[in-house]
C-alpha positions in Angstrom: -73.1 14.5 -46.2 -73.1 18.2 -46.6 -70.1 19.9 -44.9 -71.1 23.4 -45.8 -73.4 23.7 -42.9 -69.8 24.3 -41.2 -68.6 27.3 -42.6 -69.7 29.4 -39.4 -66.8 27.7 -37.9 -64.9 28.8 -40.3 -66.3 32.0 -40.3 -65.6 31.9 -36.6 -62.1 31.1 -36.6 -61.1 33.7 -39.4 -62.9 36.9 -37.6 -61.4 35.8 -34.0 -58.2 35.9 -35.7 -58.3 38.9 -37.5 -59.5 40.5 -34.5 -62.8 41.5 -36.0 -66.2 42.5 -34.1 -67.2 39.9 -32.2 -70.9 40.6 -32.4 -70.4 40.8 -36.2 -68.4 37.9 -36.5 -70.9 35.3 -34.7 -74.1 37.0 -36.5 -72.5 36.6 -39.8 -71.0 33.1 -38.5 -75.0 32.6 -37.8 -76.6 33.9 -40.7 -74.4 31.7 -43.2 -74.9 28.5 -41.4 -78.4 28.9 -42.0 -78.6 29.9 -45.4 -76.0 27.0 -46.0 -78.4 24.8 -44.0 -81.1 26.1 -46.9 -83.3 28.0 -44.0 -85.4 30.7 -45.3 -84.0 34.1 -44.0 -87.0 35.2 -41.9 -86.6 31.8 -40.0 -83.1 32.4 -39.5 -83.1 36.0 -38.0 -86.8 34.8 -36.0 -84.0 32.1 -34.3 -81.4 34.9 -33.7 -83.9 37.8 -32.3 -85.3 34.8 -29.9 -81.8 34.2 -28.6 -81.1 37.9 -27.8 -84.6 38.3 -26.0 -83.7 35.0 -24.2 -80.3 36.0 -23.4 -80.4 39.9 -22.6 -80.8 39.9 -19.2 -77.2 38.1 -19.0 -75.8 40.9 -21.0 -77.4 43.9 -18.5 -75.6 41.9 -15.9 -72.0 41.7 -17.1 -72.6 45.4 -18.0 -73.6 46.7 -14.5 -71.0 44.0 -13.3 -68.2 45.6 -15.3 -69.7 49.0 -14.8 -68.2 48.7 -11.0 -64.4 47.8 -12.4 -64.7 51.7 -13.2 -63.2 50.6 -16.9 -65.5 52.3 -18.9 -64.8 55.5 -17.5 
């Protein structure tokens, strides 16, 4: 059994703690677990890019959400 493929965990865990950039942390958590996993690296930022395009219309809404908290000003 290869445990390697679980070193974005650890990855994880280590950036939360230290309080590192969260966007960094899980895109470097991603990008190891694949290469650990032996993907080829076009197939591994293909799955991330096709995430974010799934996913971006959640992130314009917690931003215009949050925008009315008047925080960012």
């Amino acid at each position: 059994m290869n445990l390697w493929i679980l070193i974005g965990i650890v990855i994880i865990v280590v950036g939360f703690t230290l309080k590192l950039d969260v966007l960094a942390v899980v895109l470097t958590a991603g990008i190891a677990t694949g290469i650990a996993a032996k993907m080829d690296f076009l197939e591994i930022l293909g799955i991330i890019g096709k995430a974010f395009v799934d996913n971006r219309l959640m992130s314009v809404f917690l931003v215009s959400y949050c925008s009315s908290w008047k925080i960012w000003t």
